[in-house]
DOTORDREN-235355 format. One record per residue (C-alpha): x, y, z. Coordinates in steps of 0.05 Angstrom, whole numbers, plus 5000, padded with zeros to 4 digits. Example, Ala and Ser with C-alpha at 12.3 -4.5 7.8 and 13.67 -1.06 7.14 Angstrom:
<nodes>
NODE_5246_4910_5156
NODE_5273_4979_5143
</nodes>
This chain:
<nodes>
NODE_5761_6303_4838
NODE_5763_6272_4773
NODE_5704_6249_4729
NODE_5730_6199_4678
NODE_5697_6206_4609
NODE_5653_6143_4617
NODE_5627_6171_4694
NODE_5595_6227_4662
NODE_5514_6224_4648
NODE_5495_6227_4583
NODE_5422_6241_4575
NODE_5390_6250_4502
NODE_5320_6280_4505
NODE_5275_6328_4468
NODE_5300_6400_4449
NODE_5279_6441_4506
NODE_5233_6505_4511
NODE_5191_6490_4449
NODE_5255_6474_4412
NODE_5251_6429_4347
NODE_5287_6354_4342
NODE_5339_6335_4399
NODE_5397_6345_4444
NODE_5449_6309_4480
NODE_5471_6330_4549
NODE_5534_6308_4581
NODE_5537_6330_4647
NODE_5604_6356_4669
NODE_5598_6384_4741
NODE_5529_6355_4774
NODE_5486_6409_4802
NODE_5491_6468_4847
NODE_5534_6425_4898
NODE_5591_6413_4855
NODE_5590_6483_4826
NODE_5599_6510_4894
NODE_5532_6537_4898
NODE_5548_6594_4844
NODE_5511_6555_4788
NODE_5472_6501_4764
NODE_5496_6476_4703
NODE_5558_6459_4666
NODE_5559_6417_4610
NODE_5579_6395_4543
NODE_5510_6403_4488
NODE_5504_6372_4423
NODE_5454_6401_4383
NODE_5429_6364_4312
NODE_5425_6385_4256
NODE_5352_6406_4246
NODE_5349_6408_4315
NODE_5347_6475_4364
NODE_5341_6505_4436
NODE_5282_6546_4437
NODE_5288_6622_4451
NODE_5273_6630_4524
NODE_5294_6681_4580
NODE_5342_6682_4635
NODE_5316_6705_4710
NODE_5364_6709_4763
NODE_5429_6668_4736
NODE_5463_6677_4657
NODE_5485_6624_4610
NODE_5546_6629_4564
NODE_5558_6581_4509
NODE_5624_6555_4482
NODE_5618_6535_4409
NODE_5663_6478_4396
NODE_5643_6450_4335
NODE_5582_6458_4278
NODE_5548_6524_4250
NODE_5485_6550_4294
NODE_5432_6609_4292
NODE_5442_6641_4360
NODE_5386_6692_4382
NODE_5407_6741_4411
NODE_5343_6774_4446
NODE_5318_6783_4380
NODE_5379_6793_4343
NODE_5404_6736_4297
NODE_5478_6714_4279
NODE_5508_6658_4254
NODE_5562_6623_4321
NODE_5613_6582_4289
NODE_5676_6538_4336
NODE_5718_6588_4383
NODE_5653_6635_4383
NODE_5627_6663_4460
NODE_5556_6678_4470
NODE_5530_6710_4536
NODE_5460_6713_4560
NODE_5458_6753_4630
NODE_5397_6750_4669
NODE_5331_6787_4638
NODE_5358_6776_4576
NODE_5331_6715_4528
NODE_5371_6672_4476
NODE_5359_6612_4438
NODE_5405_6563_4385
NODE_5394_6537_4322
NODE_5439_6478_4281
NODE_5439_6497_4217
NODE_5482_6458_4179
NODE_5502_6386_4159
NODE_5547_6380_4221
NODE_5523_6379_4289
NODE_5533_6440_4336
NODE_5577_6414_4399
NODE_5582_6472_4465
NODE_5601_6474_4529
NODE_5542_6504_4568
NODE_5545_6553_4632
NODE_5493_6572_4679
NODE_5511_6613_4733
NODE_5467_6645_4791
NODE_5471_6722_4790
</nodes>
Protein backbone atom coordinates (compact mmCIF):
# COMPACT_ATOMS: atom_id res chain seq x y z
CA UNK A 1 0.00 0.00 0.00
CA UNK A 2 0.85 3.46 -0.53
CA UNK A 3 -1.02 6.63 0.75
CA UNK A 4 0.06 9.56 -1.38
CA UNK A 5 0.44 12.85 0.64
CA UNK A 6 -2.81 14.38 -0.71
CA UNK A 7 -4.93 10.78 0.25
CA UNK A 8 -4.28 11.35 3.71
CA UNK A 9 -7.19 13.03 6.09
CA UNK A 10 -6.45 16.03 7.50
CA UNK A 11 -8.85 17.00 10.19
CA UNK A 12 -8.28 20.38 12.27
CA UNK A 13 -10.45 20.48 15.43
CA UNK A 14 -10.37 21.59 19.03
CA UNK A 15 -7.40 20.57 21.39
CA UNK A 16 -8.58 17.45 22.95
CA UNK A 17 -9.09 16.45 26.72
CA UNK A 18 -9.71 20.00 28.01
CA UNK A 19 -6.75 21.13 26.02
CA UNK A 20 -6.42 24.97 25.08
CA UNK A 21 -6.57 26.36 21.15
CA UNK A 22 -6.16 23.62 18.26
CA UNK A 23 -4.68 20.74 16.54
CA UNK A 24 -4.21 19.31 13.19
CA UNK A 25 -4.39 15.59 12.60
CA UNK A 26 -3.12 13.91 9.63
CA UNK A 27 -3.96 10.54 9.63
CA UNK A 28 -1.26 8.14 8.52
CA UNK A 29 -2.49 4.51 8.96
CA UNK A 30 -6.56 4.56 9.37
CA UNK A 31 -7.69 2.74 12.43
CA UNK A 32 -7.18 -0.55 14.12
CA UNK A 33 -7.58 -2.36 10.60
CA UNK A 34 -4.65 -0.98 9.01
CA UNK A 35 -2.50 -1.18 12.13
CA UNK A 36 -3.09 -4.85 12.14
CA UNK A 37 -5.21 -4.75 15.11
CA UNK A 38 -2.14 -3.86 17.51
CA UNK A 39 -3.23 -0.11 17.66
CA UNK A 40 -5.40 2.59 16.92
CA UNK A 41 -3.64 5.49 15.93
CA UNK A 42 -0.75 6.67 13.91
CA UNK A 43 -0.42 9.97 12.87
CA UNK A 44 1.37 13.13 12.22
CA UNK A 45 0.05 16.20 15.10
CA UNK A 46 0.60 19.76 14.78
CA UNK A 47 0.16 21.50 17.81
CA UNK A 48 -0.08 25.66 17.84
CA UNK A 49 1.43 27.69 19.43
CA UNK A 50 -0.73 28.59 22.47
CA UNK A 51 -2.35 25.59 21.86
CA UNK A 52 -2.05 22.06 23.97
CA UNK A 53 -3.20 18.34 24.51
CA UNK A 54 -4.68 18.16 27.80
CA UNK A 55 -3.08 15.85 30.48
CA UNK A 56 -5.12 12.71 30.39
CA UNK A 57 -4.42 8.94 31.17
CA UNK A 58 -3.73 5.89 29.20
CA UNK A 59 -5.88 2.50 30.00
CA UNK A 60 -5.11 -0.48 28.21
CA UNK A 61 -2.84 0.75 25.04
CA UNK A 62 0.43 3.56 25.33
CA UNK A 63 1.20 6.43 23.17
CA UNK A 64 4.72 7.59 22.18
CA UNK A 65 5.32 10.84 20.55
CA UNK A 66 7.97 11.77 17.95
CA UNK A 67 8.92 15.40 18.17
CA UNK A 68 9.73 16.65 14.77
CA UNK A 69 9.66 20.15 14.96
CA UNK A 70 8.68 23.20 17.64
CA UNK A 71 9.42 23.44 21.52
CA UNK A 72 6.55 21.77 23.87
CA UNK A 73 5.80 21.21 27.72
CA UNK A 74 5.40 17.47 27.89
CA UNK A 75 3.83 16.14 31.24
CA UNK A 76 5.05 13.54 32.27
CA UNK A 77 2.49 12.14 35.00
CA UNK A 78 3.15 15.10 36.80
CA UNK A 79 6.59 15.72 35.89
CA UNK A 80 7.33 18.62 33.48
CA UNK A 81 10.16 18.95 30.72
CA UNK A 82 10.70 20.87 27.93
CA UNK A 83 10.56 18.07 24.27
CA UNK A 84 12.39 19.67 21.52
CA UNK A 85 12.85 17.82 17.49
CA UNK A 86 14.56 14.19 17.73
CA UNK A 87 13.02 13.97 21.46
CA UNK A 88 10.90 10.35 22.39
CA UNK A 89 8.25 10.47 24.89
CA UNK A 90 6.47 7.23 26.14
CA UNK A 91 3.23 7.04 27.97
CA UNK A 92 2.51 3.14 28.81
CA UNK A 93 -0.82 2.27 29.96
CA UNK A 94 -1.92 3.63 33.66
CA UNK A 95 0.26 6.26 33.17
CA UNK A 96 -1.09 9.98 32.08
CA UNK A 97 0.71 12.65 29.83
CA UNK A 98 -0.20 15.75 28.22
CA UNK A 99 1.68 18.51 25.61
CA UNK A 100 2.10 21.96 25.59
CA UNK A 101 3.48 24.45 22.48
CA UNK A 102 5.31 26.78 23.93
CA UNK A 103 6.99 28.78 21.60
CA UNK A 104 6.65 30.90 18.41
CA UNK A 105 6.88 27.81 16.20
CA UNK A 106 4.46 25.19 16.06
CA UNK A 107 5.14 21.70 17.66
CA UNK A 108 4.88 19.00 14.67
CA UNK A 109 4.90 14.80 16.06
CA UNK A 110 4.26 11.74 14.87
CA UNK A 111 1.75 10.12 17.28
CA UNK A 112 1.50 6.30 18.39
CA UNK A 113 -1.16 4.50 20.08
CA UNK A 114 -0.73 1.00 20.57
CA UNK A 115 -3.04 -1.62 22.42
CA UNK A 116 -1.19 -3.29 25.38
Amino acid sequence: MVRKSDEKTVMRKPAPFNGTGEISVRSLLNGDEEMCHKGRVFCHTTIYPGSSIGYHLHTGDSETYYILKGTACFNDNGTLRTVTAGDVTYTPSGQGHGIECIGEERVEMIALILYE
